[in-house]
C-alpha positions in Angstrom: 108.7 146.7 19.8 108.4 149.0 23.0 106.2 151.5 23.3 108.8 154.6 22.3 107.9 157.8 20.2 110.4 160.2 18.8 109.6 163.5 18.0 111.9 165.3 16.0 112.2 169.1 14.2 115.3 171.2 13.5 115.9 173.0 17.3 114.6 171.9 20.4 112.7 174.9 20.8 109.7 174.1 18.7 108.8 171.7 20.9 109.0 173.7 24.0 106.8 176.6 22.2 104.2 174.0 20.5 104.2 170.4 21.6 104.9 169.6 25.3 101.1 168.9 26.3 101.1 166.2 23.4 104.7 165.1 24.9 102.8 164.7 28.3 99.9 163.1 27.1 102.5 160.2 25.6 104.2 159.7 29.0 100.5 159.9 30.7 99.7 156.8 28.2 103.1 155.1 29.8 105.2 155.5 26.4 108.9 156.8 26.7 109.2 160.1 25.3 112.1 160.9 23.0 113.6 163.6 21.2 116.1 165.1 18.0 116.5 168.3 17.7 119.2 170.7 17.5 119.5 172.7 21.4 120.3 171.5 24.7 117.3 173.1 26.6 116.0 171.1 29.2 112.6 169.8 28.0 109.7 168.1 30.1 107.4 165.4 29.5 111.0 163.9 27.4 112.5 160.4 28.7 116.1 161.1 26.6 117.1 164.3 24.0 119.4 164.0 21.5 121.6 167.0 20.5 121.2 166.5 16.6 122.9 169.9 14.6 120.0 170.1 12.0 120.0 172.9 10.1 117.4 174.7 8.1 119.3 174.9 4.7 118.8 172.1 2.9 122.4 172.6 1.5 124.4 172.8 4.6 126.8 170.2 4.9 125.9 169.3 9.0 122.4 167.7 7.6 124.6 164.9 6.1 126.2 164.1 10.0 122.8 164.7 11.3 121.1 162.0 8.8 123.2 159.9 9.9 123.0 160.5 13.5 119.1 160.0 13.4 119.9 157.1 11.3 121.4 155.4 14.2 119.3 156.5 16.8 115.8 155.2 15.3 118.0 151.7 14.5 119.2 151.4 18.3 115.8 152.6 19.9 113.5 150.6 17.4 110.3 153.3 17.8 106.7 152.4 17.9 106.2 156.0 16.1 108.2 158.4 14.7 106.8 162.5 14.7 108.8 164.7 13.1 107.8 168.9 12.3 109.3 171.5 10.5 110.9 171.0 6.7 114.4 169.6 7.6 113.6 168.3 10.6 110.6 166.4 8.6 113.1 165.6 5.5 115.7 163.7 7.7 113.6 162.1 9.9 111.5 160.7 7.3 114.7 159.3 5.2 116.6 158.1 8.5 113.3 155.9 9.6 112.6 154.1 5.8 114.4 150.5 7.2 112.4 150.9 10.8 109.1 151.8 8.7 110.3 148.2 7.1 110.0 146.6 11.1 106.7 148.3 12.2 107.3 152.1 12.6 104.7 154.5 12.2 106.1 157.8 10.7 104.0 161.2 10.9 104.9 163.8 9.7 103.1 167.6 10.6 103.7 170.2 8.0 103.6 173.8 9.6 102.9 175.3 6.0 104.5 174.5 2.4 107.1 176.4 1.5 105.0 176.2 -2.3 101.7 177.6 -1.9 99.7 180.1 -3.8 101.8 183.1 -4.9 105.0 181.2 -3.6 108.3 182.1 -5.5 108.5 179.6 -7.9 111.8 178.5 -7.0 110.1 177.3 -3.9 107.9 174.6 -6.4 110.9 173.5 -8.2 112.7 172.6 -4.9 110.6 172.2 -2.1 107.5 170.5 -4.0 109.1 167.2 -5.0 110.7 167.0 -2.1 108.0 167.0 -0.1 105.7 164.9 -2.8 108.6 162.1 -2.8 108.7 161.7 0.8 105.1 161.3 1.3 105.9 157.9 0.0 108.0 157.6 3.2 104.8 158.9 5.6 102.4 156.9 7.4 100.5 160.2 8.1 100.7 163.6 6.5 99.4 166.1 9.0 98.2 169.6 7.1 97.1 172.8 9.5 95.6 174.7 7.2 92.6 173.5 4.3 94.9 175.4 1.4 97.8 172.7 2.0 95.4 170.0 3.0 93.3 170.4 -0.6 96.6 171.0 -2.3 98.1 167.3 -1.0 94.8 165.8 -1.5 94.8 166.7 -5.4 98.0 166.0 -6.1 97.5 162.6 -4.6 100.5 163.0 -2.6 101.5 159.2 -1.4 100.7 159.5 2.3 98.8 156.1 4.0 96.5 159.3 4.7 96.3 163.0 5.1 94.6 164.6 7.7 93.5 168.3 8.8 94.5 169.6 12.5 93.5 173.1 13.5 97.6 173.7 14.4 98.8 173.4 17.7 96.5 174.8 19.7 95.8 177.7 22.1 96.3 177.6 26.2 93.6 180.0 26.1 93.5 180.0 30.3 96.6 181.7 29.8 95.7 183.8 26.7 92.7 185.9 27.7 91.0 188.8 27.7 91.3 191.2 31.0 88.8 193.5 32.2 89.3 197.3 31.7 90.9 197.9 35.5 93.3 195.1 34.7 94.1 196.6 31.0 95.1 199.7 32.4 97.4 198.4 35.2 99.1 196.9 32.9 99.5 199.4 30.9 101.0 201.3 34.0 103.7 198.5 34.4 104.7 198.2 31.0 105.3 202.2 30.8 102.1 202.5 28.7 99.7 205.5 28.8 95.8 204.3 29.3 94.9 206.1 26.1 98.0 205.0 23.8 96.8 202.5 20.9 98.9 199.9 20.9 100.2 197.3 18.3 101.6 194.3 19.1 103.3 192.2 16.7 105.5 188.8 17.9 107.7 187.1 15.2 111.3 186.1 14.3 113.3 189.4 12.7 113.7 187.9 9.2 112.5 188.4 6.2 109.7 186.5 5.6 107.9 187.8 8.7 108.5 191.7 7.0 108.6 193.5 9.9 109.7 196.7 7.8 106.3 196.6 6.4 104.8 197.8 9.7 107.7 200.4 10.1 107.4 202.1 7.2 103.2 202.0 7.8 103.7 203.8 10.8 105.8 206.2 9.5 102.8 207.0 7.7 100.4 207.5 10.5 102.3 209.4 13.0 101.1 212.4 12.3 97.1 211.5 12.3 97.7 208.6 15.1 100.4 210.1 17.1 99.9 208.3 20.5 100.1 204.3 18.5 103.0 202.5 19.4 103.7 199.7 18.0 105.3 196.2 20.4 107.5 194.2 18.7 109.1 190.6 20.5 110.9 188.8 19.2 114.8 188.4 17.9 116.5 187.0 14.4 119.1 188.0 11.9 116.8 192.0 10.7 116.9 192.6 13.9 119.3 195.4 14.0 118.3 196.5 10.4 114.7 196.8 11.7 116.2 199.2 14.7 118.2 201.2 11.8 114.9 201.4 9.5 112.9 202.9 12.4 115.4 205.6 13.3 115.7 206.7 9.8 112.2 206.9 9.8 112.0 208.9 12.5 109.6 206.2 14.2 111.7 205.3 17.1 110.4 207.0 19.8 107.0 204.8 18.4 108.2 201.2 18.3 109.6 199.5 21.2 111.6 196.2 20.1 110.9 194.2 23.4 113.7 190.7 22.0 112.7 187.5 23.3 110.0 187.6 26.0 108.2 184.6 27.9 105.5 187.0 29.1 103.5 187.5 26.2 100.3 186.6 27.6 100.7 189.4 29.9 101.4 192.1 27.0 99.0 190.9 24.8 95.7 191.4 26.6 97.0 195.2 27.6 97.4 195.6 23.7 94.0 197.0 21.2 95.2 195.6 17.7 97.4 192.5 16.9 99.2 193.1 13.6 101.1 190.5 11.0 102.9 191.5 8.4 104.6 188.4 7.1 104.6 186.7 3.7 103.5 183.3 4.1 102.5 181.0 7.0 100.7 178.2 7.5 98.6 178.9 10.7 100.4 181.5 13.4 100.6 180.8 16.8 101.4 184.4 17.3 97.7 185.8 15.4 96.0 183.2 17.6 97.2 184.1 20.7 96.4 187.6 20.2 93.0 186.5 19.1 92.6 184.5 22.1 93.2 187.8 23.9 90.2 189.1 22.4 92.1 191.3 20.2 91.0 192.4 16.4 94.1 191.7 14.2 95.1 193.4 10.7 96.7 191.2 8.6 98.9 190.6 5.3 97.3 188.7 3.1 98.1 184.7 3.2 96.9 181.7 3.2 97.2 181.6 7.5 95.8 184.3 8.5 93.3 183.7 6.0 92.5 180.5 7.7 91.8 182.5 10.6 90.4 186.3 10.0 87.3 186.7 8.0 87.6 190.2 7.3 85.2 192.6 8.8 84.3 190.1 12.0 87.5 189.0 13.7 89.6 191.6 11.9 90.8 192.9 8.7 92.6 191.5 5.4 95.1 193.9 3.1 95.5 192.1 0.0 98.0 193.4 -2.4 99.9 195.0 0.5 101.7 197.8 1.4 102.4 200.6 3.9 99.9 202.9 2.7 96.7 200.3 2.9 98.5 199.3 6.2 98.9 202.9 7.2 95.2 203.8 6.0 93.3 200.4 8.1 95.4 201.1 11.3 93.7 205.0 11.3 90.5 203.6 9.9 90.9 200.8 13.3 92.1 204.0 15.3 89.0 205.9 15.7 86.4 202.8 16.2 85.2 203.0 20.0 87.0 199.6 21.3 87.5 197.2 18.3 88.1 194.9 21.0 84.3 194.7 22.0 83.2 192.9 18.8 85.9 192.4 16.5 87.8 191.0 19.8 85.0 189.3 21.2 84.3 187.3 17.6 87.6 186.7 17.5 88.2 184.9 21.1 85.3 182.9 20.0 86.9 181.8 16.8 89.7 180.6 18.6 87.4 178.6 21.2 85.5 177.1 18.6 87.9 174.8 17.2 92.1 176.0 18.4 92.0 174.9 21.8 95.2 172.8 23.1 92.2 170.4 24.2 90.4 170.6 21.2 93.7 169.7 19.5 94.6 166.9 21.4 91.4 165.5 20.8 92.1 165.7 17.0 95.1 164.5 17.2 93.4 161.5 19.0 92.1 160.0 16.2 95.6 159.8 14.2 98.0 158.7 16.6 95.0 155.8 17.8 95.5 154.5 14.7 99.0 153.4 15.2 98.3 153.3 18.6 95.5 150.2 18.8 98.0 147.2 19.1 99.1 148.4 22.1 95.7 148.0 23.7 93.3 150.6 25.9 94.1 154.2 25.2 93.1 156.5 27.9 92.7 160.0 26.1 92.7 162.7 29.7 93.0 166.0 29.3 94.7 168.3 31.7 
């Protein structure tokens, strides 16, 4: 068996947003890199792609080609290990690798947040649940990001050769950082931005989960008492337009700026006083920890990921029960602290530091993938 991985998810992008320095760590060790995915995007760190239509409803009638497809490949390419993310991606890979698993094939598999948690629809547990408690059988490693799925899999004795806790993805925070004051303000200038305007910055798929009307209909509530906030929002997705309609009729367009897809969130963020997240569930946001890497406070929906990272009152605040007046009401009580940033921004860059790091990641990840790793003799674990 060569030393091959495959890392698999439903679209290419994923690993472009999440996984490339774990992709270049694997070539650094001298294994070819592979990858299945839906997209055509030209990733790095990969030694072959494979164009696989996944799709994220389980009941769409491409997943049957696209099992097949991945079927094939991990027959023909005989992998050392098998990664896959994201539910489908993690569904088909883990049912197109059970003969190679037969030959030697380590499959992990990294859950980015049950779709059953706490206060999930319980629709959600009749589907997704056995699912994903079946295919453990089918998993070498069960990777959970946040302790709320890692206890959950733990007590229901889900059938994983182990399950193991990794603090997400991880954090570039060389690129996500805090600015000084002269910087903030320049910025500001660039972006159109006045120095004293309190900005919101929110970055997140238009759809509903992620609930960006929530925020809209919160500001509506503060105009009057917080009339220079405006609130950022990147990001593109099926409520996009809807979102654009809901602001006008709330006569809050002047106030929101919808920015689409940006690849220059690093330099918003730090010009920004208050990250904000509105959505229903997730498992552990890249988004909320990039903004806390920036030394921004954030105000938060209450779930199970942003839980995992805001203790309310020291790296930012926690609306349980939520909606647009408790929004509205925290974003004025926020909006007349002198600089939130100062120690709610400074606990929270520290939060992030302590334990999210891509380098603190990697070394996490470390541990599993040596595991599967040992036949093939000296690992050499740099970080770059």
């Amino acid at each position: 068996m060569s030393k091959k991985i495959l890392f698999c998810a439903t679209v290419d992008y994923h690993f472009k947003a999440f996984h490339l320095p774990y992709m270049n760590w694997f070539q650094q060790q001298g294994w070819e890199v592979h990858v299945a995915a839906a997209g055509n995007i030209d990733l790095p760190y990969t030694d072959k792609q494979y164009n696989i239509a996944i799709q994220r409803s389980p009941f769409h009638s491409a997943n049957i080609k696209a099992y097949k497809q991945l079927k094939e490949i991990t027959h023909q390419n005989n992998y050392s290990m098998i990664h896959c993310h994201t539910p489908f991606g993690g569904v088909l890979a883990r049912l197109a690798a059970r003969e190679t698993r037969k030959k030697g094939t380590k499959v992990i598999y990294t859950a980015h947040g049950f779709h059953f948690c706490k206060g999930a629809p319980i629709q959600n547990w009749l589907f997704y649940y056995p699912i994903e408690r079946i295919l453990s059988i089918y998993t070498d490693t069960l990777i959970l990001i946040n302790q709320e799925d890692y206890h959950l899999a733990r007590t229901h004795k889900f059938k994983a050769g182990s399950i193991e806790h990794v603090h997400g993805v991880g954090v570039d925070t060389e690129k996500y950082k805090p600015v000084h004051e002269k910087k903030k303000r320049e910025l500001r200038k660039s972006f159109g931005y006045n120095a004293d305007d309190f900005l919101l910055f929110y970055a997140a798929e238009f759809n509903k989960n992620k609930n960006q009307q929530l925020l809209l209909h919160a500001l509506a509530l503060l105009k009057d008492k917080v009339p220079n906030a405006k609130l950022i929002l990147a990001g593109e997705g099926p409520l996009l337009k809807s979102c654009q309609q809901l602001a006008y009729q709330l006569g809050v367009n002047g106030m929101v700026n919808f920015l689409g897809f940006r690849k220059d969130i690093d330099q918003i963020l730090p010009m920004c006083d208050i990250g904000v997240a509105s959505s229903l569930r997730e498992g552990l946001p890249v988004n909320i920890m990039e903004a806390m890497a920036c030394g921004l406070p954030v105000i938060a929906v209450d779930n199970r990921g942003h839980r995992e990272l805001i203790e309310n009152g020291k790296h930012g605040w926690i609306i349980s029960n939520p909606n647009a007046v408790k929004f509205a009401n925290k974003l004025i009580q926020v909006s007349n602290i002198a600089e939130p940033g100062l120690t709610f921004g400074k606990c929270a860059r520290e939060k992030i530091e302590s334990a999210y790091t891509i380098n603190k990641i990697l070394m996490e990840k470390r541990k599993i993938y040596e595991k599967h790793m040992g036949e093939w003799g000296e690992v050499h674990w740099a970080v770059h």
